[in-house]
TORDO-91424 format. One line per 4 residues: for each residue x, y, z of C-alpha. Coordinates in nm, 3 decimals, always signed. Layout:
// residues N
X,Y,Z ~ ...
END
This chain:
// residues 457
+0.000,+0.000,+0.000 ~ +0.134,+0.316,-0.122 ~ +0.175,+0.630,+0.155 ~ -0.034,+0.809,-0.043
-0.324,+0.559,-0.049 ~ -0.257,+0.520,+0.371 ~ -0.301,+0.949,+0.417 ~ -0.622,+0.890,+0.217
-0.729,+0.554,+0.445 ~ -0.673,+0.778,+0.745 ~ -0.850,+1.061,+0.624 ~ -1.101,+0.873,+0.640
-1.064,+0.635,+0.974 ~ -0.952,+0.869,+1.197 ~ -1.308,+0.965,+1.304 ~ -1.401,+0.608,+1.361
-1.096,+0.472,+1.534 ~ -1.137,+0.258,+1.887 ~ -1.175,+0.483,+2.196 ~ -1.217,+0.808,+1.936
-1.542,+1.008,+2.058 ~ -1.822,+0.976,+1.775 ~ -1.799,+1.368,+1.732 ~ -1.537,+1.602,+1.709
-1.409,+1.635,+2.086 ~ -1.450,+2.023,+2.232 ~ -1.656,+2.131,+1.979 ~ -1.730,+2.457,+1.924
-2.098,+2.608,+2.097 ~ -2.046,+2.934,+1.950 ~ -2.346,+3.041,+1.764 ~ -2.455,+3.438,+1.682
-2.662,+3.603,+1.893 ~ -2.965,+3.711,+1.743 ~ -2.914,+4.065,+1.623 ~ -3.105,+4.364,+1.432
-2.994,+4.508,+1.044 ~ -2.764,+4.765,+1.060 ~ -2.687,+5.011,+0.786 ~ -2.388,+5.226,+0.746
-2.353,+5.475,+0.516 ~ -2.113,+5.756,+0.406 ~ -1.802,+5.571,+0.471 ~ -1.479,+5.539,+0.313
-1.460,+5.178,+0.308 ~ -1.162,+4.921,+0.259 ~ -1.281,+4.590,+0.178 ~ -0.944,+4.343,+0.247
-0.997,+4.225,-0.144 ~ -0.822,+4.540,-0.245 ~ -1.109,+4.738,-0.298 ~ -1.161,+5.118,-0.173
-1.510,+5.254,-0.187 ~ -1.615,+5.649,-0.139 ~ -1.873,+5.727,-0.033 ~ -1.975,+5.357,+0.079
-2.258,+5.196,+0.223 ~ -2.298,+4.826,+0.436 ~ -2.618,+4.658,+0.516 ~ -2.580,+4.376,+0.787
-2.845,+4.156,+0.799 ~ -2.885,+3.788,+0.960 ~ -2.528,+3.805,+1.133 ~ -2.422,+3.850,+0.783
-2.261,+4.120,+0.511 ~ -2.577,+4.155,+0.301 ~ -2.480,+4.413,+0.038 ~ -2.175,+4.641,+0.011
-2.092,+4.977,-0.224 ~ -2.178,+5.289,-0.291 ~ -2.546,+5.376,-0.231 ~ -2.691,+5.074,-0.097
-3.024,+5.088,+0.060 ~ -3.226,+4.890,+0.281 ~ -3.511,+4.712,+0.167 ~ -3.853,+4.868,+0.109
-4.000,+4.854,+0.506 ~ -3.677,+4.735,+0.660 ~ -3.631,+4.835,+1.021 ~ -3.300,+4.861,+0.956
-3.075,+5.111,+1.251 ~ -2.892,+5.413,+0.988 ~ -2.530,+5.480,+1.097 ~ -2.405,+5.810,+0.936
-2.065,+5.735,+0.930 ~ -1.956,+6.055,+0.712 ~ -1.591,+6.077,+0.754 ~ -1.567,+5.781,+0.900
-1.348,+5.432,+0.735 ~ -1.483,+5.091,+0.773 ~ -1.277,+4.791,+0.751 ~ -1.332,+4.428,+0.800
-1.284,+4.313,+1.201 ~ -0.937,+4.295,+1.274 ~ -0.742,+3.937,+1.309 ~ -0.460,+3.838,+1.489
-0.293,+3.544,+1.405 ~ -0.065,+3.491,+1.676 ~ -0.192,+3.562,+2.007 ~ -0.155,+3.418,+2.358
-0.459,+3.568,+2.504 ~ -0.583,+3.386,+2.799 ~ -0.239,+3.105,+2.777 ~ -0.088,+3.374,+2.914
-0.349,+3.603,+3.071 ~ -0.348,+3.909,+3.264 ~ -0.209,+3.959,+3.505 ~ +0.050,+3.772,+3.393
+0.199,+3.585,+3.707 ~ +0.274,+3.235,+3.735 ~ -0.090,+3.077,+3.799 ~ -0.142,+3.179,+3.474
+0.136,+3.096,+3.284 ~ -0.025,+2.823,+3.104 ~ +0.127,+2.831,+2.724 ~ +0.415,+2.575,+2.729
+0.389,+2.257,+2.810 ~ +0.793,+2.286,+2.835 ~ +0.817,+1.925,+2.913 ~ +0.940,+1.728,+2.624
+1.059,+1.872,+2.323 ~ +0.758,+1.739,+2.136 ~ +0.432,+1.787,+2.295 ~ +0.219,+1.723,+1.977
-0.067,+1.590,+2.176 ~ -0.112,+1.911,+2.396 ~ -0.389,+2.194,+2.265 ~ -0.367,+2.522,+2.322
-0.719,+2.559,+2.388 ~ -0.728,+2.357,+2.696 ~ -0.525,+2.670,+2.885 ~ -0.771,+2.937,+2.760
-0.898,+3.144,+3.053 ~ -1.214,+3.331,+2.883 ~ -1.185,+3.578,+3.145 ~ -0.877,+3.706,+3.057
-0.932,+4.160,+3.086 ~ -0.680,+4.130,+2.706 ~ -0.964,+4.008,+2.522 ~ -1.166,+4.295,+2.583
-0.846,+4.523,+2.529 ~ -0.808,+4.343,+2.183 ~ -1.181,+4.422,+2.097 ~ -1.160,+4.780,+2.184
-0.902,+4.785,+1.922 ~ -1.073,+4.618,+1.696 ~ -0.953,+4.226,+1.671 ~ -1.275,+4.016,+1.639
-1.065,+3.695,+1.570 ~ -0.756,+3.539,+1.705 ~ -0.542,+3.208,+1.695 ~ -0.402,+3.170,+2.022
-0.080,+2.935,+1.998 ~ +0.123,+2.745,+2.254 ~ +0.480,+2.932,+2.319 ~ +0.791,+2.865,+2.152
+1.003,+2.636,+2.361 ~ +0.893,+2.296,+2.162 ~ +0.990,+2.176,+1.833 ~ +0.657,+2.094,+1.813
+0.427,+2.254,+2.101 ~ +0.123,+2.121,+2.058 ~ -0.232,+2.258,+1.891 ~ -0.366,+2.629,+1.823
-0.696,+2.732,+1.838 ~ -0.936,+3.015,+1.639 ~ -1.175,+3.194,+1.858 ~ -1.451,+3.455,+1.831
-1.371,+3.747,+2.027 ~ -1.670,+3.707,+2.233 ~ -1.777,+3.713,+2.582 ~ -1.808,+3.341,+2.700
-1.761,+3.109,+3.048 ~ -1.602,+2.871,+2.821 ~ -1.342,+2.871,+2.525 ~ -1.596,+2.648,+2.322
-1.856,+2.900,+2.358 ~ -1.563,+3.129,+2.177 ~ -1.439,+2.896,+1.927 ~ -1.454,+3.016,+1.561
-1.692,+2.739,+1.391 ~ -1.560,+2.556,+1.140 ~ -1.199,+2.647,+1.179 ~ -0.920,+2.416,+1.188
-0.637,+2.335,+1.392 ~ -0.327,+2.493,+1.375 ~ +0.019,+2.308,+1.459 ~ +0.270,+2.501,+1.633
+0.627,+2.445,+1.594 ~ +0.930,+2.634,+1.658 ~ +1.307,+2.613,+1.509 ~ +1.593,+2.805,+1.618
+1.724,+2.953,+1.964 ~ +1.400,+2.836,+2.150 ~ +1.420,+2.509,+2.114 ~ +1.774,+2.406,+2.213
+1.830,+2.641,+2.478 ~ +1.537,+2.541,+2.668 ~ +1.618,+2.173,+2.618 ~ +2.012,+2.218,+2.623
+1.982,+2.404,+2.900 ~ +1.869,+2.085,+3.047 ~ +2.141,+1.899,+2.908 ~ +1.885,+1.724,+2.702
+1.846,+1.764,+2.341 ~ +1.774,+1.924,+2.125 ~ +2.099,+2.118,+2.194 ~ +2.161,+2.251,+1.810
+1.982,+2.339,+1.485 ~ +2.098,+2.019,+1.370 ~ +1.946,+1.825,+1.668 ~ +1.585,+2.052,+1.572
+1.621,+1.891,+1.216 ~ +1.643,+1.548,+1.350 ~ +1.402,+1.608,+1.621 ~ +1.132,+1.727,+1.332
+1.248,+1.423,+1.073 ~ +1.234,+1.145,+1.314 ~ +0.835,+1.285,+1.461 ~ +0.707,+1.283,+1.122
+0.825,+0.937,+1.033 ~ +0.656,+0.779,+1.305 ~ +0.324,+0.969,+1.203 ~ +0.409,+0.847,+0.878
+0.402,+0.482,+0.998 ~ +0.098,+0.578,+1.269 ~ -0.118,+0.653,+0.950 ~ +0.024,+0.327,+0.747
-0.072,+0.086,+1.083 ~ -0.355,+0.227,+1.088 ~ -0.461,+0.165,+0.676 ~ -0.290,-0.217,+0.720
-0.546,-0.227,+1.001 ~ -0.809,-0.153,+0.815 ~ -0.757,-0.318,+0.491 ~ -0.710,-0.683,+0.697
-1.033,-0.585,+0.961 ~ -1.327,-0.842,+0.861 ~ -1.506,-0.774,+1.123 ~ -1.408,-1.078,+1.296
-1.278,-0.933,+1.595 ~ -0.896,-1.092,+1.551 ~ -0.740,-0.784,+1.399 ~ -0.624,-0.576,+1.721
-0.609,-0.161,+1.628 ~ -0.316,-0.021,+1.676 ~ -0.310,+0.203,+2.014 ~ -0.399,+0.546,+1.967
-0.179,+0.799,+2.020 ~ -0.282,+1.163,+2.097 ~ +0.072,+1.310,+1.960 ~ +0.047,+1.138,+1.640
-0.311,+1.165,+1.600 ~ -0.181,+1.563,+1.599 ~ +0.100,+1.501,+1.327 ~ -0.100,+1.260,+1.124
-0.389,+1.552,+1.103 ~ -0.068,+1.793,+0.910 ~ +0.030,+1.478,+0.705 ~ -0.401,+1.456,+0.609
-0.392,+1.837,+0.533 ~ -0.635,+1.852,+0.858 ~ -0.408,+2.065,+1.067 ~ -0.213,+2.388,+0.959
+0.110,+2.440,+1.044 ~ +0.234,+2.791,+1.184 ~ +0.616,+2.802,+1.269 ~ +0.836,+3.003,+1.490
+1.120,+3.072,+1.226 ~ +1.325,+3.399,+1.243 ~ +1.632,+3.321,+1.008 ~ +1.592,+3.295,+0.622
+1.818,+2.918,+0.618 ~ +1.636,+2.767,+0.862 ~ +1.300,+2.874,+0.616 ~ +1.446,+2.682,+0.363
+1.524,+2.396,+0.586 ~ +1.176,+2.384,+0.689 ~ +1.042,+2.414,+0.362 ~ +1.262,+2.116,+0.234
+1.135,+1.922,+0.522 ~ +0.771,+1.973,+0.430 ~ +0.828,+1.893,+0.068 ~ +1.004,+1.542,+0.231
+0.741,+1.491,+0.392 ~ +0.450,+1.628,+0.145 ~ +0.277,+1.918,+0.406 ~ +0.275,+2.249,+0.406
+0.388,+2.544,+0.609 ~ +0.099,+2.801,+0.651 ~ +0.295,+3.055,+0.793 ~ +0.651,+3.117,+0.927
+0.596,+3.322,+1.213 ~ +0.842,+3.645,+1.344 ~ +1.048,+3.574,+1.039 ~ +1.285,+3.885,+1.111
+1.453,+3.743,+0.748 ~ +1.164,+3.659,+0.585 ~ +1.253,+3.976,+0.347 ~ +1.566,+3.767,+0.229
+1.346,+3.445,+0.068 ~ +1.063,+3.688,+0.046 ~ +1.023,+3.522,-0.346 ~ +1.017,+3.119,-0.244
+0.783,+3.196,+0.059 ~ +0.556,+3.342,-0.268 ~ +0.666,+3.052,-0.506 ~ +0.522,+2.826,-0.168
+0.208,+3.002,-0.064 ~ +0.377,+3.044,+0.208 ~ +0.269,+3.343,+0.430 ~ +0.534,+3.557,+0.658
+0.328,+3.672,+0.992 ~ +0.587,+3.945,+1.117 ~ +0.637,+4.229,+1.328 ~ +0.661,+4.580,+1.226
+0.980,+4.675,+1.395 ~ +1.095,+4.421,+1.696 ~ +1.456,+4.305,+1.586 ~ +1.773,+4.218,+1.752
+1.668,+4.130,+2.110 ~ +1.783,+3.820,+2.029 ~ +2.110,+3.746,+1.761 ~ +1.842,+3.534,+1.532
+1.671,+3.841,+1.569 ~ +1.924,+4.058,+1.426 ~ +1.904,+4.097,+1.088 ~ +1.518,+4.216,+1.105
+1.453,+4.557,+0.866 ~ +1.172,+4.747,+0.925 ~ +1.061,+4.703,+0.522 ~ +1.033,+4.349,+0.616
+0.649,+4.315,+0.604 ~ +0.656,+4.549,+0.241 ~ +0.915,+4.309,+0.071 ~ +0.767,+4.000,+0.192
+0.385,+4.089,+0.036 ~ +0.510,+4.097,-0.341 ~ +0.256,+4.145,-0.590 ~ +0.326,+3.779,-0.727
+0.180,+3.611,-0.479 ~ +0.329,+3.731,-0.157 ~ +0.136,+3.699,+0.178 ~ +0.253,+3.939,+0.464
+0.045,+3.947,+0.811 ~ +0.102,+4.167,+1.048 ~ +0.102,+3.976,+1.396 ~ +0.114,+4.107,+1.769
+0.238,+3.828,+1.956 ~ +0.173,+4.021,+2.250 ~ -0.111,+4.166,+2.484 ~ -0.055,+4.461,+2.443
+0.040,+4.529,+2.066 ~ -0.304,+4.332,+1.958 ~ -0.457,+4.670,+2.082 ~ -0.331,+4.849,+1.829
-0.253,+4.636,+1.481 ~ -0.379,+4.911,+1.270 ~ -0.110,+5.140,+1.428 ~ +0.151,+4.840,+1.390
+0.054,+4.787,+0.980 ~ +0.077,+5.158,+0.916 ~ +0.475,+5.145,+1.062 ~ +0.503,+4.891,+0.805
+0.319,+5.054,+0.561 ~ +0.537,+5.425,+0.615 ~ +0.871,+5.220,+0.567 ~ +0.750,+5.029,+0.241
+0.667,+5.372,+0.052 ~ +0.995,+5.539,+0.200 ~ +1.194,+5.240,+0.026 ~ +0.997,+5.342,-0.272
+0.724,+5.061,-0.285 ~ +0.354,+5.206,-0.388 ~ +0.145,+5.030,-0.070 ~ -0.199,+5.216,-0.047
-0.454,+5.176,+0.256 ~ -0.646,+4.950,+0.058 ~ -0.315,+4.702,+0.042 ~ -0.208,+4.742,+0.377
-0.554,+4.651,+0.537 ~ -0.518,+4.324,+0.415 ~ -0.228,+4.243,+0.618 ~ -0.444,+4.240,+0.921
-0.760,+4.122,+0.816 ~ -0.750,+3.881,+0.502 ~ -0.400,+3.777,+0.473 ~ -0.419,+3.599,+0.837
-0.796,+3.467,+0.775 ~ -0.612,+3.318,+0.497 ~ -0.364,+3.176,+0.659 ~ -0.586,+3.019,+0.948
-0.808,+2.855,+0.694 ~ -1.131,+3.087,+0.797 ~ -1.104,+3.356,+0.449 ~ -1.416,+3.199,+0.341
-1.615,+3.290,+0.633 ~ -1.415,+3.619,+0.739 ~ -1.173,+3.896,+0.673 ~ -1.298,+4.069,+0.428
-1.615,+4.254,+0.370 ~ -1.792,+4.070,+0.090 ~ -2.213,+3.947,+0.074 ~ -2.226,+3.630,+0.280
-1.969,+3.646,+0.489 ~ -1.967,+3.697,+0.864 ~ -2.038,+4.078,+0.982 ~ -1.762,+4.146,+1.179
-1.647,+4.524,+1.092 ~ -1.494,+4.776,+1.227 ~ -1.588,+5.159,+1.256 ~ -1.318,+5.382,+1.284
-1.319,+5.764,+1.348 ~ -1.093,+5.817,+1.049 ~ -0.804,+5.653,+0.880 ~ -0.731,+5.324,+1.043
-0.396,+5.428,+0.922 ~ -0.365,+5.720,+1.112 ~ -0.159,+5.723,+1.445 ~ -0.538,+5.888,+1.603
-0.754,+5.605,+1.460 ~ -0.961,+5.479,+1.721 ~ -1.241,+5.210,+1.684 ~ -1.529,+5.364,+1.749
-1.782,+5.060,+1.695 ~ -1.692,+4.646,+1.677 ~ -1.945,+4.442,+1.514 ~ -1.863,+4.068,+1.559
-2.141,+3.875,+1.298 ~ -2.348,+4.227,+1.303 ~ -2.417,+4.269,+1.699 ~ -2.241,+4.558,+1.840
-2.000,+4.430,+2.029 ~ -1.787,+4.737,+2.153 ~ -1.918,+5.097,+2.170 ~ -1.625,+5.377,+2.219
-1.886,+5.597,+2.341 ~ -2.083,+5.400,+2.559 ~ -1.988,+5.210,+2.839 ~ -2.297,+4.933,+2.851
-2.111,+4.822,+2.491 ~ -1.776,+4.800,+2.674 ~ -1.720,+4.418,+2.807 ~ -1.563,+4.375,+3.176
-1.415,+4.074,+3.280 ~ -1.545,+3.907,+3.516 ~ -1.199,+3.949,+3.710 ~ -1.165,+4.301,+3.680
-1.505,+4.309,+3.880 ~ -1.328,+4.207,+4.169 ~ -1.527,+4.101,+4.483 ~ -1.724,+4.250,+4.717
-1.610,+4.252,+5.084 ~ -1.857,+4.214,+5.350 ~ -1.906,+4.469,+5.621 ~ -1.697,+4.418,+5.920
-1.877,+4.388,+6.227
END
């Protein structure tokens, strides 16, 4: 039996295998909320496809984008709420697709440092979601500038660290109640200076680059022969009862899900070699990289991360905190989204730079036209809103502003560009979820609440 004829077996088995649940386990119970048509009119709208409209209009209708352009009306008797946004931009909801919101939540001390499972250089079987602490106070500081969907990814110190998840940045006592339907796992994996120092600081290994290669190589053989067991398995099964399944296996069950195409990968990579490495690697082993993540050389194989459909989710200026680091240029995120293909994100990585992505894109966007590169608001906006939905496997449902899709936009009180743009409104699937101007449309976590203290007698 070929390997290629075993991927497509387990495709297929993996959601009947002994001891599996029936249904996918954690599902999401996100649903939207019931919620009135909206109509917004008289704004300068960027669309994420590339698209600038004067003079715009947006009806949301259903939890969805019902029409978009300039002078759209409501139906004949709609009771659709009029929003006069007259010098006013609108922009799809903002996503971040590397976050570590509620992993590591505020305040950050060590009860809730919960984002590495820095145990084992390969924790493939741990998820991400698991750690998620819905009342984290960033989420709210994330909507309030405008990010209405995140991954949130285990940290860095694994070759491979376990699963990411997509949520909904909505208020929830659970992280399935936040989880973005439909959307796939992510994989994260990490190569360079994480990796060994954590575990050759332990006198363990990986304690080189060349020990990360070998860690990655041997993991993805045994998925490879995890899928094949599992294909001989069926193919000889009669339904007698004397064929034994193999054991299942939580890590591989992870890695075989990449090998499937199930589960995207998103890798910590900062130096341009080790990109090529990694993309040799996945051609060896026939999956692909979604997104290198940080990539402060991304700039430097900015045309084979194209050639790959390969996206580069990068930071606007952080460089040389670390010598991996060093080489980073500030016209990174420019160079990296060529017209031929190129996919640049701009990421936060951080709690408090997912407040302000707009602010972080236009850094990008100011050093790409200074090096002479023509990158106009309606080019930029993608690198926050499509360009990561794309990556995450969700551009179907969200990141841009297109009939059908989700209604999660953004209201700003000018050019999202500008270093004054504030978000005045949030719509997540067309229910205001964040208000500038009025606090009952201003979520509080439960935490910041505090408690109460009785009266002392």
């Amino acid at each position: 039996m070929t390997f290629r004829i075993a991927l497509f077996t387990l495709a297929l088995l993996l959601p009947h295998m002994p001891g599996a649940a029936a249904a996918e386990p954690f599902p999401s119970t996100y649903s939207p909320p019931p919620s009135d048509p909206v109509l917004i009119v008289n704004a300068t709208i960027l669309t994420g496809t590339g698209e600038r409209i004067e003079n715009g209009s947006l009806l949301m209708s259903g939890g969805k984008i019902e029409k978009i352009g300039p002078g759209v009306d409501a139906a004949k008797g709609s009771d659709a709420r009029v929003i006069d946004a007259s010098g006013q931009w609108l922009t799809p909801g903002l996503i971040d697709v590397h976050s570590h919101l509620g992993v590591y939540a505020s305040p950050r001390i060590d009860a809730h440092s919960d984002g590495n499972e820095a145990t084992a250089p390969v924790t493939a079987q741990v998820w991400a979601e698991h750690s998620v602490w819905p009342h984290d106070p960033g989420f709210n500081r994330a909507l309030a500038g405008g990010v209405t969907s995140l991954q949130i990814l285990p940290g860095s110190a694994n070759l491979i660290g376990g699963r990411g998840v997509t949520l909904k940045n909505v208020r929830s006592n659970s992280y399935q109640g936040m989880k973005f339907p439909g959307a796939p796992h992510s994989l994260k994996m990490a190569c360079g200076e994480n990796p060994k120092r954590v575990y050759g600081g332990k006198g363990q290994t990986p304690s080189t680059r060349m020990g990360n290669v070998a860690g990655y190589r041997a993991q993805w053989i045994e998925a490879q022969r995890y899928i094949e067991d599992w294909a001989t398995y069926e193919k000889k099964n009669d339904g007698d009862g004397n064929e034994q399944p193999p054991k299942r296996d939580l890590r591989l069950e992870t890695l075989a899900g990449v090998l499937t195409g199930d589960i995207l990968v998103h890798m910590h990579c900062y130096r341009a070699d080790e990109m090529m490495t990694v993309l040799d690697m996945a051609a060896e082993f026939d999956y692909r990289v979604s997104a290198f993540h940080h990539g402060a050389e991304a700039y430097k194989v900015a045309e084979e991360l194209a050639r790959n459909q390969v996206c580069g989710a990068l930071w606007a200026d952080w460089w040389g905190f670390k010598l991996e680091a060093y080489d980073g240029i500030q016209e990174n995120i420019a160079l990296v989204d060529r017209p031929e293909g190129g996919c640049a994100i701009v990421h936060s990585d951080s709690s408090e730079g997912i407040q302000r992505l707009n602010q972080e894109a236009a850094k990008a966007m100011t050093r790409g036209q200074r090096a002479g590169l023509e990158i106009p608001p309606e080019r930029a906006i993608r690198w926050i809103t499509a360009n990561p939905a794309k990556s995450m496997g969700i551009l179907e449902q969200t990141g841009t502003l297109e009939p059908g899709k989700m209604a999660d936009v953004v209201l700003w009180n000018g050019n999202p560009f500008s270093v004054y743009a504030k978000a005045d409104q949030v719509f997540i699937d067309g229910l205001l979820a964040y208000d500038r101007n009025d606090p009952s449309h201003q979520p509080v976590s439960d935490f910041e609440l505090g408690q109460q203290l009785g009266a002392s007698k």
